[in-house]
KETOR-676540 format. One record per residue (C-alpha): x, y, z. Coordinates in pm, 1 decimal. Layout:
BEGIN
       px       py       pz
        X        Y        Z
...
***
This chain:
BEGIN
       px       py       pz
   5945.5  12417.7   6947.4
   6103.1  12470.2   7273.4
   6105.0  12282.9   7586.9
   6021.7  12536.1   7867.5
   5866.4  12630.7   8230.2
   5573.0  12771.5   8281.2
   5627.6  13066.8   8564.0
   5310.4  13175.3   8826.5
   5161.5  13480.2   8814.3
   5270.9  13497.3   9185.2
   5634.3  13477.8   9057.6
   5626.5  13813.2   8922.2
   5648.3  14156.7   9086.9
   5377.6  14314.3   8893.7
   5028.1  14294.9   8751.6
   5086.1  14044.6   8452.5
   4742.5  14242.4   8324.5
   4916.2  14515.0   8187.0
   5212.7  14363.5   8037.1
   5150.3  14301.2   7643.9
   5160.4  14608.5   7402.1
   4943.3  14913.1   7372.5
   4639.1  14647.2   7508.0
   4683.5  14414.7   7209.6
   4667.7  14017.2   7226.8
   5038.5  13952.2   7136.0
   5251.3  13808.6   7395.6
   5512.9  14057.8   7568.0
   5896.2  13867.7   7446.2
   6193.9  13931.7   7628.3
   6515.2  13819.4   7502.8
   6833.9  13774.4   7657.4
   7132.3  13658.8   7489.1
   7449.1  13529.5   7685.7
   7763.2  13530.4   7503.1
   7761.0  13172.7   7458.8
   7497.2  13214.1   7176.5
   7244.8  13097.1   7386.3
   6931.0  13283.9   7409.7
   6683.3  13283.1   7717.9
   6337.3  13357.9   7643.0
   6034.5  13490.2   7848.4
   5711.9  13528.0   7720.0
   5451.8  13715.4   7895.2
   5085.4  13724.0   7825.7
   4743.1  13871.5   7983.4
   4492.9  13588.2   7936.0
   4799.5  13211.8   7939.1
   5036.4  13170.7   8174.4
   5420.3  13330.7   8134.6
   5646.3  13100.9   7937.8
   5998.6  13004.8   8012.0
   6265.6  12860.0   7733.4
   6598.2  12866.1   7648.1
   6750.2  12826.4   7283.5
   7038.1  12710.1   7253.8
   7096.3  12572.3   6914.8
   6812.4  12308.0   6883.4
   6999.3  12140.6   7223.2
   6669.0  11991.0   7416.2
   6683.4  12033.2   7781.2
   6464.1  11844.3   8049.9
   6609.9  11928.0   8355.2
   6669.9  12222.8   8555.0
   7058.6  12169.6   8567.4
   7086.2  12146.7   8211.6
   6883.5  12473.8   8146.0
   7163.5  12660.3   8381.5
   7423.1  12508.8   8227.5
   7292.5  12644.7   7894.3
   7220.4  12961.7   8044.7
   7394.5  13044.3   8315.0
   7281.3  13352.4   8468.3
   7029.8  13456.6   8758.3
   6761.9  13752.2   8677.7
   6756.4  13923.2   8979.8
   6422.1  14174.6   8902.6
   6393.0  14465.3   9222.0
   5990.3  14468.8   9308.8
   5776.2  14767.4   9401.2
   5931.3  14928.2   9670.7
   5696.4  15026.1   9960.4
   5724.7  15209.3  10382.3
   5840.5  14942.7  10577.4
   5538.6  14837.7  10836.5
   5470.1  14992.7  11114.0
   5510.8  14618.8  11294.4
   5593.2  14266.7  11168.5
   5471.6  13981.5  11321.6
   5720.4  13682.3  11299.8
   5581.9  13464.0  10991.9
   5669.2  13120.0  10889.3
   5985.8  13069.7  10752.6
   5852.2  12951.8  10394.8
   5612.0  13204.8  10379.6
   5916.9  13477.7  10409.2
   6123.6  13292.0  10108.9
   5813.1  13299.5   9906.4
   5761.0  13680.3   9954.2
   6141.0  13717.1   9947.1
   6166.0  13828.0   9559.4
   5803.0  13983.5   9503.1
   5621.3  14343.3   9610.4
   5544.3  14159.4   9926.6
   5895.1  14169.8  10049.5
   5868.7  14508.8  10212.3
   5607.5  14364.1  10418.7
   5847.6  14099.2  10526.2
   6173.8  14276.3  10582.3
   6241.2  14229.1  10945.2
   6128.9  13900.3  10894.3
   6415.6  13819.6  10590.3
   6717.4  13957.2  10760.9
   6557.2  13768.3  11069.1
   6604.1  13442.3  10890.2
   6960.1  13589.3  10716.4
   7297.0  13399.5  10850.4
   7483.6  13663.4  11029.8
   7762.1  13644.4  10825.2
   7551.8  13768.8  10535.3
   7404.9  14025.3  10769.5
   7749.3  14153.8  10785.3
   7790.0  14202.7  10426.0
   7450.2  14372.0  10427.0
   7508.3  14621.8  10729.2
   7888.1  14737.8  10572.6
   7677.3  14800.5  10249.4
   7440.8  15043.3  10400.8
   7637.7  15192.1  10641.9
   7891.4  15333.3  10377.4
   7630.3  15550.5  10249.5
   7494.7  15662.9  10589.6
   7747.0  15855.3  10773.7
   7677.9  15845.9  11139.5
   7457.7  15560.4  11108.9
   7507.5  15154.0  11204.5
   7270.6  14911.8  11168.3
   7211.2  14630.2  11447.2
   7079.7  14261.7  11359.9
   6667.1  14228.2  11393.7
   6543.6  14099.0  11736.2
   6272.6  13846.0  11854.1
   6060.5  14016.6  12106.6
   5867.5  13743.8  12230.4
   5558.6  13828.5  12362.8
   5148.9  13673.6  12300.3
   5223.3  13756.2  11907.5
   5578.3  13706.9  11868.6
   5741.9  13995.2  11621.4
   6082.6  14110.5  11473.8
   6226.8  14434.0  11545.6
   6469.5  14592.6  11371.2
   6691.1  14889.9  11530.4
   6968.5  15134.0  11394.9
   7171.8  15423.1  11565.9
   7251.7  15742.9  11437.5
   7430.8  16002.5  11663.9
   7417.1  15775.0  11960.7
   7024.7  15777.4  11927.0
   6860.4  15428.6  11852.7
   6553.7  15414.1  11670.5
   6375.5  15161.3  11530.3
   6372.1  15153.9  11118.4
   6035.0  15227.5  11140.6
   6096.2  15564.5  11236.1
   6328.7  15620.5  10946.8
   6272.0  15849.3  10698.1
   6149.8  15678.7  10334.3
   6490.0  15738.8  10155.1
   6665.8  15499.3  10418.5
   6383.3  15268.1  10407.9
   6436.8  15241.3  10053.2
   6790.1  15194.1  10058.8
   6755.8  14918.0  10290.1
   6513.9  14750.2  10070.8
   6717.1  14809.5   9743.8
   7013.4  14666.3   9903.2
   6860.8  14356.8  10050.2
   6748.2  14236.3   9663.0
   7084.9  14356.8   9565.6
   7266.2  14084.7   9752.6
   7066.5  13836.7   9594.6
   7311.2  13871.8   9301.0
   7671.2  13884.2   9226.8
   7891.6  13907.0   8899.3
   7706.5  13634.9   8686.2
   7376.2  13808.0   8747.3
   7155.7  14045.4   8564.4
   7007.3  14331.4   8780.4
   6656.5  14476.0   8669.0
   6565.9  14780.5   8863.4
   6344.9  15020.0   8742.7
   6308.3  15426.0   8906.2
   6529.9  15374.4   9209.2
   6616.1  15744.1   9212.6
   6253.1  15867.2   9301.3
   6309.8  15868.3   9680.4
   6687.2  15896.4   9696.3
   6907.2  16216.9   9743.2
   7138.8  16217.2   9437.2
   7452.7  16163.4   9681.0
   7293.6  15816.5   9718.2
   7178.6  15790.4   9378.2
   7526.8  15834.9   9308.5
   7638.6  15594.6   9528.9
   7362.7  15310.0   9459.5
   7527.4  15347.2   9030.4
   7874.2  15245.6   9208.0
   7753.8  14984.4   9404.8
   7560.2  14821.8   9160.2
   7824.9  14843.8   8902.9
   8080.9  14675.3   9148.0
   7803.4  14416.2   9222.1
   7637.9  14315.4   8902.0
   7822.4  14173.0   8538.7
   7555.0  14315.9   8358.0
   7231.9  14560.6   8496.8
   6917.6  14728.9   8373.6
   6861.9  15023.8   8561.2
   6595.9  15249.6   8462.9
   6589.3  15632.7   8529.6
   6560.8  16028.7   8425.6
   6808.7  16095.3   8692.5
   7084.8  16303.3   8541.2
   7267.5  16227.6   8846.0
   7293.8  15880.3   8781.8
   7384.5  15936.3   8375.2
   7603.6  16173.2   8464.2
   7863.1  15891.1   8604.9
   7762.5  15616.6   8434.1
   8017.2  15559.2   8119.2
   7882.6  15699.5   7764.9
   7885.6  15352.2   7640.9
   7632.3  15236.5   7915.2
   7367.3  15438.6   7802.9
   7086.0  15383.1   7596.1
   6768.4  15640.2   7534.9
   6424.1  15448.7   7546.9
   6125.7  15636.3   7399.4
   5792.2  15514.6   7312.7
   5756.0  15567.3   6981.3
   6157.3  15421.4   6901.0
   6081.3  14984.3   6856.9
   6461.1  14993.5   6973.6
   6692.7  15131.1   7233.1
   6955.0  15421.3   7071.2
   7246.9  15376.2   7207.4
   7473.5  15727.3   7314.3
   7787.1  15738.1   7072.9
   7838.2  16119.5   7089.8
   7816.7  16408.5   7286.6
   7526.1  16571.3   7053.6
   7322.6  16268.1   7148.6
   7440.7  16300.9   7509.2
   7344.3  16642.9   7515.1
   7039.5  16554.4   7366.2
   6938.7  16405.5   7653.4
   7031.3  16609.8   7887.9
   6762.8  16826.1   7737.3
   6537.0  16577.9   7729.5
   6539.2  16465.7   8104.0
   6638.4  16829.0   8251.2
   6985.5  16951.0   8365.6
   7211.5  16909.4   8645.4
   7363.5  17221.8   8689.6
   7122.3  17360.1   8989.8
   7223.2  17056.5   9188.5
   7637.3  17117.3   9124.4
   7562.4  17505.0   9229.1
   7400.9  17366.8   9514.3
   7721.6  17155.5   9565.6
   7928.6  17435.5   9517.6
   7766.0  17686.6   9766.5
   7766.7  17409.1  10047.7
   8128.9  17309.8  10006.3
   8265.9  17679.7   9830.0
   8513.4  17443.8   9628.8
   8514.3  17391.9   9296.1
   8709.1  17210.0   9002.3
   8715.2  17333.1   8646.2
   8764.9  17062.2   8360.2
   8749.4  17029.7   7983.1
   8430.5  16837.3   7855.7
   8375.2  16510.5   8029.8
   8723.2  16476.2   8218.8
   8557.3  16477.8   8544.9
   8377.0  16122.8   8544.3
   8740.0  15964.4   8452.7
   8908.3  16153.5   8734.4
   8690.6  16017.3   8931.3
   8730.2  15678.6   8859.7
   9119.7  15705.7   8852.0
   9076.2  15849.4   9221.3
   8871.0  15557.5   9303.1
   9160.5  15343.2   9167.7
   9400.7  15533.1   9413.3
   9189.1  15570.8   9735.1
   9112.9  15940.1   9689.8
   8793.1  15915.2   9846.6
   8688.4  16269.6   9831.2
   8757.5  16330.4   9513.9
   8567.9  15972.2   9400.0
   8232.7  16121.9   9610.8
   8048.4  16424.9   9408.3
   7885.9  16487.0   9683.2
   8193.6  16578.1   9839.8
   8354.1  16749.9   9532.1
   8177.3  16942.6   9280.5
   8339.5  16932.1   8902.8
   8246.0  17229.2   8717.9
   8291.0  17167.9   8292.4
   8437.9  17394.4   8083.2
   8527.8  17409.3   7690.3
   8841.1  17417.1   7709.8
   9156.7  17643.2   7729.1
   8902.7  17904.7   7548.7
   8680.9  17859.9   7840.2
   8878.4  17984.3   8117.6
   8743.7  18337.7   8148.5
   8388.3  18086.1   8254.2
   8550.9  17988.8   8569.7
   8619.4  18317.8   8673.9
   8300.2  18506.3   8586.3
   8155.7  18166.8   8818.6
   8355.8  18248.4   9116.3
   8243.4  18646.4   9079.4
   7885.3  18536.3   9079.8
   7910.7  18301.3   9351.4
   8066.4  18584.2   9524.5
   7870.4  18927.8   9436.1
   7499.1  18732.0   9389.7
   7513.4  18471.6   9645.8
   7776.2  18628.2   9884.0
   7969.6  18319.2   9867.2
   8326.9  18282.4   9874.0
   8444.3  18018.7   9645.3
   8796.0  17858.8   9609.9
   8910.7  17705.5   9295.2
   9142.0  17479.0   9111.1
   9118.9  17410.8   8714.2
   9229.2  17119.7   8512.7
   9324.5  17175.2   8140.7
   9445.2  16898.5   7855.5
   9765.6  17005.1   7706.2
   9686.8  17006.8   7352.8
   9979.1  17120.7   7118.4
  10128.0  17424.9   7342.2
  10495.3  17440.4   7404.9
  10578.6  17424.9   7761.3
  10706.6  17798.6   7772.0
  10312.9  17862.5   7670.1
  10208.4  17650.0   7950.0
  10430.1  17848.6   8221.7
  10270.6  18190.4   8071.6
   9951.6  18036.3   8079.5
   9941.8  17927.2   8440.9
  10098.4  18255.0   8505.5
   9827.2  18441.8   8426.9
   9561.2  18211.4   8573.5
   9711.5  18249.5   8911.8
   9734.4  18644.1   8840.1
   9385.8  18655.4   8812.6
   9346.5  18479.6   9098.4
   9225.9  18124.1   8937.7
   9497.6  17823.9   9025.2
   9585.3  17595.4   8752.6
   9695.1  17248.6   8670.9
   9797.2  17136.0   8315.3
   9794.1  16772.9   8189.6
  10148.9  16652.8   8083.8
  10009.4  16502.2   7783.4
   9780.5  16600.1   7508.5
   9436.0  16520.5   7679.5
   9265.0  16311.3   7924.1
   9253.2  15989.8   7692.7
   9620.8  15942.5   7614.6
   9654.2  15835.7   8002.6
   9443.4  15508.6   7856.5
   9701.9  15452.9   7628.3
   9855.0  15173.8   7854.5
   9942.3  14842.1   7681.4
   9920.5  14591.1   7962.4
   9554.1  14739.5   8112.8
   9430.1  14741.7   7780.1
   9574.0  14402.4   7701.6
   9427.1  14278.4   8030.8
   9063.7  14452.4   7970.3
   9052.0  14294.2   7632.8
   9148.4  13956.6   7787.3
   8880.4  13993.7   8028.5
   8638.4  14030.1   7772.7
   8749.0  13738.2   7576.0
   8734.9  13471.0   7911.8
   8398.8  13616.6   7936.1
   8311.6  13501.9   7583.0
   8469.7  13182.5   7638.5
   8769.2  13318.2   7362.5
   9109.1  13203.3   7320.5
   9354.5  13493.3   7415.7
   9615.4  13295.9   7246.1
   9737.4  13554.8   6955.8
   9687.4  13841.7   7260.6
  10001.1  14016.3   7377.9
  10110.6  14294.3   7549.1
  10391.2  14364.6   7253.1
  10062.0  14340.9   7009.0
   9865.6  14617.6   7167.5
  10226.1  14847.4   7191.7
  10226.0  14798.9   6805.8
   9868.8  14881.8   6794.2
   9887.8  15209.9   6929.5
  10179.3  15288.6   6752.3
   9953.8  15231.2   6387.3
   9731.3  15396.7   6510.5
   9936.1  15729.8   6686.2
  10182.5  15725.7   6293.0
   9867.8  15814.3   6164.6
   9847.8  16126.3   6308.2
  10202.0  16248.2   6286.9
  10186.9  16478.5   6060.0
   9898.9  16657.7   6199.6
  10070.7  16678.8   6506.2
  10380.0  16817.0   6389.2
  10194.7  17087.4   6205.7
   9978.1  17201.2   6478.8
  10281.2  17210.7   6729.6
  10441.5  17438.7   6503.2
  10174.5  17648.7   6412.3
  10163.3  17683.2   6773.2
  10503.6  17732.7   6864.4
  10502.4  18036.8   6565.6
  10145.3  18187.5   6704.1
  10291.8  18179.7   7063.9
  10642.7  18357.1   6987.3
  10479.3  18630.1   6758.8
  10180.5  18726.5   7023.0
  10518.7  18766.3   7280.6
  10707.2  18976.4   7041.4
  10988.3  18759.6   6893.7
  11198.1  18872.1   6625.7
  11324.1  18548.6   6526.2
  11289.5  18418.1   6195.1
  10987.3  18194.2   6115.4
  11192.2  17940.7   5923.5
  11435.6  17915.6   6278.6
  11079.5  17873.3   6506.3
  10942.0  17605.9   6359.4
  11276.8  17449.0   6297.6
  11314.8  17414.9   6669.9
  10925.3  17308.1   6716.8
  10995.5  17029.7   6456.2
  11332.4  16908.2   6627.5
  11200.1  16905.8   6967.1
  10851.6  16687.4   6820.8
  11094.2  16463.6   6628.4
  11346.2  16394.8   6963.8
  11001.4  16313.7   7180.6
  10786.3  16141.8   6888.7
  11056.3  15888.7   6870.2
  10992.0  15703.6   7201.8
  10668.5  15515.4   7269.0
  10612.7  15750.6   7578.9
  10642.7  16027.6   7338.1
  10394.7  15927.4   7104.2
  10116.9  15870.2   7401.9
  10166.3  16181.7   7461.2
  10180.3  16331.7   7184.7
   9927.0  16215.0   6981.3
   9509.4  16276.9   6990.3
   9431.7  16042.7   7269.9
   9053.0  16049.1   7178.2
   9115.6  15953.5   6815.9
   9386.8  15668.1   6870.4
   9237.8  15526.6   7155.8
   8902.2  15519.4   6898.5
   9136.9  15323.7   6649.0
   9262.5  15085.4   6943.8
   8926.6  14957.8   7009.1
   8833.4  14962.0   6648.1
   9183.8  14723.5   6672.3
   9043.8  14492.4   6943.1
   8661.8  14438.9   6752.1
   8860.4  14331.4   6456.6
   9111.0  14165.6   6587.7
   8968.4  13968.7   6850.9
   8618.7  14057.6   6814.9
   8525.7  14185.0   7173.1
   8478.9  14565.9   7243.5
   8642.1  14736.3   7537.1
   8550.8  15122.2   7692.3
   8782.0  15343.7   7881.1
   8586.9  15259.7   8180.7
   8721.5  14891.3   8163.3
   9062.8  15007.1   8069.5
   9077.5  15197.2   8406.0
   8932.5  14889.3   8581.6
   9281.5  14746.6   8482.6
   9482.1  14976.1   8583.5
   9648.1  14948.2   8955.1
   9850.0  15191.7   9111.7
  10185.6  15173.2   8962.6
  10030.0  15157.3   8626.0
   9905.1  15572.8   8668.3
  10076.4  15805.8   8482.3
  10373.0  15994.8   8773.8
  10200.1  16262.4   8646.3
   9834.5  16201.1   8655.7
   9876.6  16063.8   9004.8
  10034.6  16403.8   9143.6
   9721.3  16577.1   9000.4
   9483.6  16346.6   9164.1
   9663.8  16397.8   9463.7
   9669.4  16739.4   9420.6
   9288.1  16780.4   9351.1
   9239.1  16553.1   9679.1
   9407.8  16793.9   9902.4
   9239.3  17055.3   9743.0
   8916.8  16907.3   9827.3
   8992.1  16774.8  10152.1
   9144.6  17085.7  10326.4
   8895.3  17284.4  10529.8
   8810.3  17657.6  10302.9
***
């Protein structure tokens, strides 16, 4: 037995008719667990009021203090979003904080920023107007007349209108961001559908806002324009006749449901044909190119909207790019410019130059990582020491027996495993390479020189992070930190903790490049 609340009906923002399973008499559970070991409880039911209760260990609680302390974490659960009215009188002040978390708040909104300090007004307007070029947002108004009412203007183009006159998608931004500052980092965000009036620049925009907003968030969608930039980690497939979330752990399941929910590609030709730029990559490089731009300031390059990654397979896959830019050109009448990004895999530099040679001769212009692929730019001890300590303050963990000089010798296990592989494939390559050019040179004396070259650069810890399979020893590094300190870390949180002067020279030169590409008028 637990010691609980019992919550209204009115405290929810839906029917509480509909919410037990398949029409059954079994109370609907949710379950959250903090990473205390604490576990809140609600439990939902069509015919008793919703139950409230926190267990944390047998502890009893009788105050509402002591149940935060245990638990300490706000829900914050986006209602029904609705058109704003067409007028709002001005309501009583209790009345508005009542309606301020339900389906009724739409009704209200004039009258909630109306009551808002000004300084949190602020905060709201920089919010909304960073998604809304052209637009700013002015404080509501009292217009005092036999039924006093709030008004509530905003300017586009010099051309003030009141929000009433807005179209839906703004009224629903303005709405989604008004529950969204509710919250902060120890809050949980539930949203469900927020894409179905949004253009999927803003849907794009509303995933980075509430990821820099919330800790942790529910967010509920088929856009593929939101999973396209969330992190693989962050996604989990819901179906109806699955009892549990699957979680996404590879592209096949990725892909999977891509096919379930419909593609993206129209949408990135329609990106293409506006802008007639485009950027090639291997696989999924473009959602961490983003982020690293959005670590540097490259703010066209961080905005799809404002440039459109094409993906290829690979090296293999270059011939794609080009057939794309004919079509674009001969079926659409569209000239497109284009830059492409490949990984380096285990070609010799001279291969590289010949490469890029011939890319440009066929009119396609090319930039090479420096180091095997995408991933082995994660390979950097301190952000990945200070994403794993992150993690472990968040769980309350000692970091104690954390160090930088740990994590070096981490990815060092982890990269010796793979030496040998390495060293083969370079020299395969290095052999393949010099016979399709015509060298007479003994095979012995090729891969001699391959070998020597691997050895001189596989020595140095710079030379192994470049060297080795980024994807599979950056795999074994978090294996490392689940083990070790029992916390799991993603790229994504790696790249969180990683400032300027920790990019790659490298890296940062082809995010610059890519942002000049982008930002220069075709």
């Amino acid at each position: 037995m637990f010691f609980g609340y019992e919550i209204p009906d009115s405290a929810f923002p839906f029917q509480l008719a509909n919410a037990v399973t398949d029409y059954g008499d079994e109370d609907a559970k949710i379950e959250f667990e903090h990473e205390n070991g604490a576990i809140a409880c609600i439990r939902l039911s069509n015919n008793r009021s919703a139950k409230f209760y926190v267990d944390a260990g047998g502890r009893r609680f009788q105050t509402s203090k002591q149940f935060r302390d245990a638990f300490p974490v706000d829900l914050i659960v986006v209602p029904t979003l609705a058109p704003l009215e067409s007028e709002e009188l001005l309501i009583q002040p209790e009345t508005v904080r009542r309606n301020r978390n339900t389906r009724l708040a739409a009704r209200n909104f004039r009258n909630i920023w109306f009551l808002e300090p000004s300084e949190t007004f602020e905060i709201f307007k920089q919010r909304v107007e960073r998604a809304w070029d052209d637009v700013q947002l002015l404080a509501p108004e009292l217009v005092r007349e036999s039924q006093a009412r709030v008004e509530m203007f905003f300017e586009e183009k010099r051309v003030t209108r009141e929000i009433q006159w807005a179209g839906f998608g703004f009224q629903v931004w303005l709405q989604i961001h008004t529950h969204l500052i509710r919250g902060g980092e120890n809050s949980i965000l539930v949203l469900d559908e927020p894409d179905i009036y949004l253009h999927p620049d803003l849907q794009h925009r509303l995933y980075t806002d509430v990821k820099e907003l919330f800790g942790q968030f529910f967010l509920a969608t088929h856009a593929v324009e939101i999973i396209n930039v969330a992190d693989t980690s962050e996604i989990l497939i819901v179906e109806p006749t699955h009892r549990a979330a699957k979680r996404v752990k590879k592209d096949a399941d990725y892909d999977a449901m891509l096919s379930y929910i419909g593609s993206a590609e129209n949408a990135d030709f329609a990106k293409i044909t506006k802008i007639r730029k485009v950027l090639f990559v291997e696989g999924k490089d473009g959602k961490f190119l983003r982020r690293f731009a959005r670590r540097c300031g490259y703010e066209t390059l961080a905005e799809e909207a404002k440039s459109p990654i094409f993906q290829l397979g690979g090296f293999s896959q270059w011939r794609r790019a080009q057939t794309t830019v004919w079509a674009f050109k001969n079926l659409l009448d569209v000239e497109v410019e284009t830059l492409c990004l490949f990984d380096k895999d285990y070609r010799s530099d001279a291969e590289i130059k010949e490469f890029v040679a011939n890319m440009k001769a066929s009119g396609l212009e090319c930039l090479i990582l420096d180091r095997k692929e995408i991933e082995n730019y994660f390979l950097h001890p301190t952000a990945i020491t200070k994403a794993i300590s992150s993690r472990l303050k968040a769980a309350n963990k000692d970091d104690a027996d954390l160090s930088v000089d740990g994590i070096v010798k981490a990815i060092e296990l982890a990269a010796s495993k793979y030496k040998t592989e390495v060293s083969a494939h370079i020299s395969s390559n290095a052999l393949r390479f010099s016979r399709e050019n015509g060298s007479r040179e003994d095979d012995s004396t090729i891969i001699s020189r391959a070998l020597e070259d691997f050895e001189t650069r596989w020595n140095t810890f710079d030379g192994k992070i470049s060297l080795a399979p980024g994807k599979e020893v950056l795999k074994k590094v978090f294996d490392f930190s689940q083990t070790k300190f029992g916390v799991s870390i993603t790229p994504a949180m790696i790249q969180e903790h990683m400032g300027l002067n920790d990019l790659d020279p490298y890296l940062l030169a082809v995010l610059d490049k890519a942002e000049q590409f982008f930002g220069q008028n075709p």
